[in-house]
C-alpha positions in Angstrom: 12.3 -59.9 -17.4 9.3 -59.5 -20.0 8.8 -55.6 -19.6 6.0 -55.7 -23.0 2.8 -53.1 -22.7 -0.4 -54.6 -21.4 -3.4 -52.7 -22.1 -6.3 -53.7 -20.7 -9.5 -52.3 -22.0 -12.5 -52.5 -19.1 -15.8 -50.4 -19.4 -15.8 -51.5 -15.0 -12.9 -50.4 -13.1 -12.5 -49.0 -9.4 -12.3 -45.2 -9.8 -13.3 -44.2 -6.3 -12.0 -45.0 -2.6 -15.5 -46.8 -2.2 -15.8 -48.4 -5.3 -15.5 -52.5 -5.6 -16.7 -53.0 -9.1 -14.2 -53.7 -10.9 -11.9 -55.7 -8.3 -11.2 -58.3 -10.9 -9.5 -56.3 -13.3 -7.5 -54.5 -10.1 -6.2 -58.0 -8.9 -4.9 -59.0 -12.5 -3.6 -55.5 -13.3 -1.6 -56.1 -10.0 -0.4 -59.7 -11.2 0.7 -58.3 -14.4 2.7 -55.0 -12.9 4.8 -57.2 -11.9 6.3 -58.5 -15.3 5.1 -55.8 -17.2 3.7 -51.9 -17.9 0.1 -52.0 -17.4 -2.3 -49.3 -18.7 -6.0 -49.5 -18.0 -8.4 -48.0 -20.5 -11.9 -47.3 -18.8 -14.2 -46.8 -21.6 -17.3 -44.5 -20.6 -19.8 -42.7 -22.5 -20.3 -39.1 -23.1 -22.8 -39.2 -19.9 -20.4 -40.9 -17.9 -17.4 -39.7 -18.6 -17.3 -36.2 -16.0 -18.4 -38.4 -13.5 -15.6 -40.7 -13.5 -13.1 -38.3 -14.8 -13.7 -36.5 -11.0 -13.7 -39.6 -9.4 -10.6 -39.9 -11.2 -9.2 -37.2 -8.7 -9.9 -39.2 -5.5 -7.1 -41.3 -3.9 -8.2 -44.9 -4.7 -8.0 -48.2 -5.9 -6.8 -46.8 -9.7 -3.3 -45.1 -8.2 -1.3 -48.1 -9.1 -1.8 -48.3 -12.9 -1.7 -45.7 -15.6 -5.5 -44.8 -15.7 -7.2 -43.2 -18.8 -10.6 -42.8 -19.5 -11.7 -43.1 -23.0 -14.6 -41.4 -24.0 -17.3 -43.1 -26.7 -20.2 -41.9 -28.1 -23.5 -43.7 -27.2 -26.7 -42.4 -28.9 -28.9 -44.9 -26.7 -30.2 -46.3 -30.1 -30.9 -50.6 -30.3 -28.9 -53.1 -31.6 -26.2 -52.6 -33.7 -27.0 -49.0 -34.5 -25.9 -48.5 -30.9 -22.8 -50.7 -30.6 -21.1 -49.8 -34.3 -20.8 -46.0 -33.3 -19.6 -46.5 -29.7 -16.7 -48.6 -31.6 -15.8 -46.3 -33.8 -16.0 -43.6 -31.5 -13.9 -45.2 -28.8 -11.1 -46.2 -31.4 -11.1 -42.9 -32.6 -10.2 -41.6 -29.0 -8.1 -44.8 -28.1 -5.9 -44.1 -31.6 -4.7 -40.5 -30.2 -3.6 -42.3 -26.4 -2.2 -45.0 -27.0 1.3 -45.1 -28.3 2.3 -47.6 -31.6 4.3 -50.5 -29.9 4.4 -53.9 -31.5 4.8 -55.8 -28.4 1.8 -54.4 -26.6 -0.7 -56.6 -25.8 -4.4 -55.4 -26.0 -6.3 -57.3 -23.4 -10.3 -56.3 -23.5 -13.1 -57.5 -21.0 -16.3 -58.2 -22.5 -17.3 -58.3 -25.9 -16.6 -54.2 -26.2 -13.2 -54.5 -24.7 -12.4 -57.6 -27.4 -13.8 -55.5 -30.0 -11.1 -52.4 -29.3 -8.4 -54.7 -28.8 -8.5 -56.5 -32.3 -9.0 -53.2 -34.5 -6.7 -51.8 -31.8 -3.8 -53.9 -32.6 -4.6 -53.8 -36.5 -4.1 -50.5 -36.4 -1.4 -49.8 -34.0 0.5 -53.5 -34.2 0.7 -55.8 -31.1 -1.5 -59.0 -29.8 -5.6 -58.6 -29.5 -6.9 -60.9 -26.3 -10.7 -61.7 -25.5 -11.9 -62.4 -22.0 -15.4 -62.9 -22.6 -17.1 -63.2 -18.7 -20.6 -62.0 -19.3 -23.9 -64.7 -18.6 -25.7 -63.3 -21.6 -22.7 -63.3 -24.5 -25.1 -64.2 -27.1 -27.1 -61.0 -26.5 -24.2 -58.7 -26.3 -23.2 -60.6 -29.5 -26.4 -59.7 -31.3 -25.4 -56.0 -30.8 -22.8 -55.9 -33.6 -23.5 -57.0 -38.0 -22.2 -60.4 -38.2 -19.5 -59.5 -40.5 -18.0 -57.3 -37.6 -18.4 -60.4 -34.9 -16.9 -62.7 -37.2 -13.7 -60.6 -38.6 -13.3 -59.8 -34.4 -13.8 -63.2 -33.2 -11.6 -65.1 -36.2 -8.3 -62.7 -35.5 -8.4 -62.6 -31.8 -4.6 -63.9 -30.9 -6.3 -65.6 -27.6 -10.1 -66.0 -26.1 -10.7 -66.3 -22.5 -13.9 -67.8 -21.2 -15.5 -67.9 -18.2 -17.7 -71.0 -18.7 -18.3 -73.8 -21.0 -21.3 -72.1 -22.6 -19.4 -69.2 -23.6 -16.5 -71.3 -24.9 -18.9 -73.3 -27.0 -20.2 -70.3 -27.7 -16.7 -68.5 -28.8 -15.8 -71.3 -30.7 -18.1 -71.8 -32.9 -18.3 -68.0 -34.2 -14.5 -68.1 -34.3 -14.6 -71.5 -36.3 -12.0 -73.2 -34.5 -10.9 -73.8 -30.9 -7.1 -72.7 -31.1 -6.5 -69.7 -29.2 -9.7 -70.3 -27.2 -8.6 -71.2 -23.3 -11.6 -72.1 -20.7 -10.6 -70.2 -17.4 -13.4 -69.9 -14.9 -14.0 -67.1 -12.4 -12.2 -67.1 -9.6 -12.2 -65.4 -6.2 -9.7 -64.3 -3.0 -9.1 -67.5 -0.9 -7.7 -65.3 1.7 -10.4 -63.2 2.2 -13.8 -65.4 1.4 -12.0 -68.5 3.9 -14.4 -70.5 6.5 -14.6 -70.4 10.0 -14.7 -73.8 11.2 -16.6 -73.1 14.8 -17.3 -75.7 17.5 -19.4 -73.7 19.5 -23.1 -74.5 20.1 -25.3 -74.8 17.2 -28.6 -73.2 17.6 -31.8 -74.6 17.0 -32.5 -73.0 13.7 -29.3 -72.4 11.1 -28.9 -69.6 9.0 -29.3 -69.7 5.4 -27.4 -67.5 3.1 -29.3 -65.9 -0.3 -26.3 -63.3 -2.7 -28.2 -62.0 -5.2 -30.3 -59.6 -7.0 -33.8 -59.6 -5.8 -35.7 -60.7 -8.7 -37.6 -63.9 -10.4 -34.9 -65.3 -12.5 -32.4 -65.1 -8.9 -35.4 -67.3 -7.5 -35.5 -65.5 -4.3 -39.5 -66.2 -4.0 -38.5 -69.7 -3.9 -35.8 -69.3 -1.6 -37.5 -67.4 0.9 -40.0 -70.1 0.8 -37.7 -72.8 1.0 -35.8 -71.9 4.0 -39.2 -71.0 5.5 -41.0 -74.5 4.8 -37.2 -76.0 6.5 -37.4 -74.0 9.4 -34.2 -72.3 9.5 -33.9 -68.4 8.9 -32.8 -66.5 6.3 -30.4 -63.5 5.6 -30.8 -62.1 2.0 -27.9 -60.1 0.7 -29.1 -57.8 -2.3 -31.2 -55.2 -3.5 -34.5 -55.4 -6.1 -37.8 -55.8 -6.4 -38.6 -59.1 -5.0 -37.4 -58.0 -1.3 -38.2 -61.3 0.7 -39.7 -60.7 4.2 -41.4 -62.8 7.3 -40.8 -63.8 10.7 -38.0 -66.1 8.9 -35.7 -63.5 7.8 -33.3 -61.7 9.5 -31.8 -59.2 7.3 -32.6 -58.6 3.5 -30.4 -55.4 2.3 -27.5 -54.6 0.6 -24.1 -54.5 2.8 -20.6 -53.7 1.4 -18.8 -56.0 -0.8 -15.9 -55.4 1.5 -17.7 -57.2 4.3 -19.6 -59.6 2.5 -17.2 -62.2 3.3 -18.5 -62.0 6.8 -22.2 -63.1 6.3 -20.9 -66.1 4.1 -18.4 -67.0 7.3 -21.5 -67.1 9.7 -23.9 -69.0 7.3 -25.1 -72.2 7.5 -26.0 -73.4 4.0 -26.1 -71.1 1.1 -29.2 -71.1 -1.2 -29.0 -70.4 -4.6 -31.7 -71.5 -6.8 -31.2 -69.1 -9.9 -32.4 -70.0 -13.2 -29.5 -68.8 -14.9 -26.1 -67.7 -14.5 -22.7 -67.4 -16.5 -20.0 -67.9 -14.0 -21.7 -66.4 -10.2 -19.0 -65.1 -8.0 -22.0 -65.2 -5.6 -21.7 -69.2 -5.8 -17.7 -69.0 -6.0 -17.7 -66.5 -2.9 -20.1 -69.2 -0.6 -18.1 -72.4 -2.1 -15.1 -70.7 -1.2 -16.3 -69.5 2.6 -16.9 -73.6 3.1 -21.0 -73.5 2.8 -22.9 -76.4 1.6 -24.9 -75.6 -1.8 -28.5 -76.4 -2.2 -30.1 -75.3 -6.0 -31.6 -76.2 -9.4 -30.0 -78.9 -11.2 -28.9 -76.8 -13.9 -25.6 -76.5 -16.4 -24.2 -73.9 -14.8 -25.0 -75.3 -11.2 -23.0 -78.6 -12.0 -20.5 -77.2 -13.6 -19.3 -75.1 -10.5 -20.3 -77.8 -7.8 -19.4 -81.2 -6.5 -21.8 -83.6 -5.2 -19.4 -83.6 -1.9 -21.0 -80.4 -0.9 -24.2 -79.7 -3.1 -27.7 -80.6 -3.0 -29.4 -79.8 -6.6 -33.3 -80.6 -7.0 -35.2 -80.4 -10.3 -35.7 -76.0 -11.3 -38.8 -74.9 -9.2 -39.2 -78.0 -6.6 -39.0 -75.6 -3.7 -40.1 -78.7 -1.6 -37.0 -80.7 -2.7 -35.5 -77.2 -2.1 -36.4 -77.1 1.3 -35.9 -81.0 2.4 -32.0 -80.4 1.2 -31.6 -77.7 3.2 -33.2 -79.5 6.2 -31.4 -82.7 5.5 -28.3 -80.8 5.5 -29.0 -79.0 8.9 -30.3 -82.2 10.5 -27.2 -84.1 10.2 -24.3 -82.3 11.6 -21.8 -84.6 10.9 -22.9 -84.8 7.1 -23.0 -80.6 7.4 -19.1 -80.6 8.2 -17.8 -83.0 6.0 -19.7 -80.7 2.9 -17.9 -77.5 4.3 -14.2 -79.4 4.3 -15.4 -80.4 0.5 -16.2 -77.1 -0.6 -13.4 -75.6 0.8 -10.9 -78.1 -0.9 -13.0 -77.6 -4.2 -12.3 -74.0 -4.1 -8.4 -74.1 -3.5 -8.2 -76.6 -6.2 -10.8 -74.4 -8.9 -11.6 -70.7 -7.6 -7.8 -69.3 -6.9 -7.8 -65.9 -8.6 -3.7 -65.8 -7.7 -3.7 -69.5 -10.2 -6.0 -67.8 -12.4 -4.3 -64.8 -13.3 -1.1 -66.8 -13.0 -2.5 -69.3 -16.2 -3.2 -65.3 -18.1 0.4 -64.2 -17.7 1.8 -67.9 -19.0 -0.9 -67.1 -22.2 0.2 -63.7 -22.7 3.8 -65.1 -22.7 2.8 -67.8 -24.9 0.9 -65.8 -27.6 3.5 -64.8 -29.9 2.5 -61.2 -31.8 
């Protein structure tokens, strides 16, 4: 059995019996316990560090794994003037925790946790892994000198990305595409699953909005939409743009741990974002068996079928709003759309097959 180090190196983790962010990096940590010793570094700065460092203390999801939190300095300055220091900071820290074995492999989240695990495994020996998952990589990019994104993204053993833009994105700063795999998000199967009901169907559906409340979410056009169809609407979120009206039946935040609930007594989900890297929002609702209605965007074709989506030209809320009632008009055509995105996401969304493909690239990247 392959007992080799895996560090992973996450600045979002679940420190606290509450806390869901970071459920990703739980699941794989779990996945890879299995074959080998996994250690989590949760970077934080000087501001956070207390905090977590006493949530630390609680009995949660962080138990299984070794857990250390590694400090950095962040002087809140722009750019690169911000991200070189917390770097160097953080590897200064990481170099007095972390042990010199050759076979350890350094796995860092986002661009930050990439960073670490390339000048990581210069310095201490051992295989450097990228899994870049953020929408806005070119932005975090733009944070560090070229030279630094270059040397980082050239002698990266492996590069994980989310979506195709990143990938293009990964590639053509690295120069080449070896090394560079294309694994999209991925959710629980078991727990976001749809209830297939023959009960009666009301007179007007419900229509599902996950999101944050804001312009580039479109949740003004959404709220609108389902409006103009005549359905009603249950908005899941928090922001700004709060959507409200006769039409609407709940717009608040719940728990992530019972989101999969309001998915499983939708109708049709609504998602007419702008833009999006890889929306677990989308994954979650494709996943739950709801028919899609959105823009006709990249990102919105690359995670759907035409089985089960709708997508209008970006900012036809009136084409918006006939999909959504042509979908709840024709309950026949509504079922056969759930079956399809159901069988969509067993075949693309398993996180189980998605960490699986990690392991089999960690035990294929020789150091």
């Amino acid at each position: 059995m392959d007992t080799d180090k895996v560090v992973i190196i996450t600045s979002v983790f679940p420190v606290g019996i509450d806390a869901t962010a970071g459920m990703f990096v739980e699941k794989l940590a779990k996945f890879l316990n299995i074959s080998h010793d996994v250690q989590i570094l949760l970077t934080a700065n000087q501001f956070s560090f207390f905090k977590y460092a006493r949530l630390k203390k609680e009995r949660g999801l962080h138990t299984a794994f070794s857990l250390t939190i590694l400090p950095y300095i962040s002087f809140g300055l722009p750019r690169y003037l911000k991200a070189v220091p917390q770097v160097l900071s953080a590897l200064f820290f990481a170099l007095f925790v972390i042990s010199s074995e050759s076979k350890t492999t350094y796995y860092g989240k986002f661009l930050f946790g990439a960073v670490l695990s390339v000048l990581l495994a210069k310095c201490k020996g051992g295989r450097s892994f990228g899994d870049f998952g953020e929408s806005d990589f070119t932005r975090s990019a733009s944070y560090y000198p070229k030279f630094l994104l270059s040397y980082v993204l050239k002698n990266l053993d492996c590069a994980i990305c989310l979506n195709e833009h990143i990938f293009k994105e990964v590639t053509d700063l690295r120069g080449n595409t070896n090394g560079v795999s294309l694994l999209r998000n991925a959710t629980d199967l078991e727990l976001f699953a749809p209830l297939y009901s023959t009960a009666y169907r009301p007179e007007k559906l419900s229509c599902l909005f996950v999101g944050h409340f804001i312009d580039r979410k479109g949740v003004d056009e959404a709220s609108t939409a389902i409006l103009r169809a005549g359905n009603l609407g249950v908005f899941i979120g928090s922001g700004s743009r709060r959507p409200c009206g006769a039409h609407i039946l709940k717009a608040d935040t719940v728990n992530h741990y019972k989101l999969y609930s309001y998915y499983q007594n939708a109708d049709v989900f609504v998602f007419p974002s702008y833009n999006e890297g890889s929306p677990n929002a989308l994954i979650e609702a494709i996943s739950s068996g709801l028919p899609v209605v959105g823009w006709d965007l990249p990102f919105m074709r690359e995670h759907t079928d035409k089985s089960f989506s709708i997508l209008v030209s970006p900012g036809d809320v009136e084409g918006l709003s006939n999909a959504i009632r042509y979908i709840c008009d024709n309950p026949d055509l509504h079922f056969k759309m759930k079956v399809s995105a159901r069988n969509y996401a067993l075949a693309n969304f398993s996180v189980v097959e998605r960490n699986r493909r990690i392991l089999d690239i960690i035990k294929g990247v020789k150091g």
